[in-house]
C-alpha positions in Angstrom: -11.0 44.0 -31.0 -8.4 41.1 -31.6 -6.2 42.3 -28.8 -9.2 42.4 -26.4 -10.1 38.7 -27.9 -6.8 37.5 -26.9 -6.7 38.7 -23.5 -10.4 37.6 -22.4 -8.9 34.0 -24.0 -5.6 34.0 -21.7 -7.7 35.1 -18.7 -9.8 32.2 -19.0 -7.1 30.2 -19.7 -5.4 31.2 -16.7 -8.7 31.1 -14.7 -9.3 27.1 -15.6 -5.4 26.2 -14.5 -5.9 27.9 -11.0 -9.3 26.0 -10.6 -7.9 22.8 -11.9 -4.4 23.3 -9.5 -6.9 23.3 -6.2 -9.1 20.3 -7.4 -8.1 16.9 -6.4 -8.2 14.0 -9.1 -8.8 11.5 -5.8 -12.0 11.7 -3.8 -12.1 13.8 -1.1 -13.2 14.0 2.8 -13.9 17.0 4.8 -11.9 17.5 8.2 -15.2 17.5 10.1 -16.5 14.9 8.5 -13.6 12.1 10.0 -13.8 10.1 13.5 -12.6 12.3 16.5 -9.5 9.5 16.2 -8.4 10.6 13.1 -9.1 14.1 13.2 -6.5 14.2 16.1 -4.2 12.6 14.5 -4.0 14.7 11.3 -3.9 17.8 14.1 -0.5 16.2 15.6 0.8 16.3 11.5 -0.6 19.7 10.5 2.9 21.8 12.5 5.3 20.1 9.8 2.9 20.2 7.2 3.4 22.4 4.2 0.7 23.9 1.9 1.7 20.8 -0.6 1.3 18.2 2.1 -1.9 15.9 1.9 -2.9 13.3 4.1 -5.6 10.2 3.2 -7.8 8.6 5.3 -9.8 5.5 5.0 -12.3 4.0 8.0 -14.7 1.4 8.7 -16.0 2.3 12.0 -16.2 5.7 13.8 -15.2 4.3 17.1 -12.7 1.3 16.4 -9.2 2.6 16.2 -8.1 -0.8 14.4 -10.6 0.2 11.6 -9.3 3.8 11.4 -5.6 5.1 8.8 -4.2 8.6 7.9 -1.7 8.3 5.9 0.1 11.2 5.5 2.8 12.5 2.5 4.6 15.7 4.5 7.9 16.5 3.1 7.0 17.4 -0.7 7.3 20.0 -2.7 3.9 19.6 -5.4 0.5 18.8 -4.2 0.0 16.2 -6.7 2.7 14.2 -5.8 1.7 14.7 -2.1 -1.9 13.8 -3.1 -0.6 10.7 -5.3 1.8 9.8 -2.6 -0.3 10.3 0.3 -3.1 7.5 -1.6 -0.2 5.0 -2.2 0.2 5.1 1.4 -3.2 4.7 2.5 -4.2 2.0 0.2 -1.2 -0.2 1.5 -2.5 0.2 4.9 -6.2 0.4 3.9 -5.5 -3.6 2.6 -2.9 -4.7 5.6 -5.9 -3.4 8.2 -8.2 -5.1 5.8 -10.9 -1.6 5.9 -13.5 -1.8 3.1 -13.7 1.9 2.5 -11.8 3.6 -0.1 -8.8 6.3 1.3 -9.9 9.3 0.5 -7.7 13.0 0.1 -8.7 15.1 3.2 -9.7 18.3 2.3 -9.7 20.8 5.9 -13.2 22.7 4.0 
């Protein structure tokens, strides 16, 4: 009964850190849902991305380039550095291009 106990515990267990490992802690966009200019872009990154990689994007306007940033972190080895990196980038840009919407994690959903 114990041993059964113990083993239901350390599936769950295991069960909540493989959820938690594929969640983002940053908020997320879907592939679809970016401007055309953007989602070509992050097509031209995906050959040298890794399953680790992550890319941000932040935009104003659907159809003004100048308004539009992916900011991509490709060469890692975690995701949540990639993810953390990938923001950092973003929100550098997002303020020098001066675009009011937040970067968000693109998710390819």
């Amino acid at each position: 009964m114990q041993l059964r106990l113990h083993l239901t515990a350390l599936a769950l267990i295991v069960l909540s850190m493989d959820a938690w490992a594929t969640t983002s802690v940053y908020p997320t966009v879907k592939l679809k849902d970016l401007p055309q200019g953007l989602r070509n872009e992050y097509l031209q990154q995906k050959p040298q991305m890794n399953k680790e990689s992550r890319c941000a994007a932040t935009y104003d306007s659907h159809n003004q380039a100048d308004k539009m940033n992916l900011m991509c972190s490709i060469y890692i080895r975690m995701a949540a550095e990639g993810e953390r990196r990938a923001m950092h980038y973003c929100e550098e840009k997002r303020t020098e291009l001066k675009i009011q919407a937040p970067c968000r994690i693109v998710v390819e959903e």
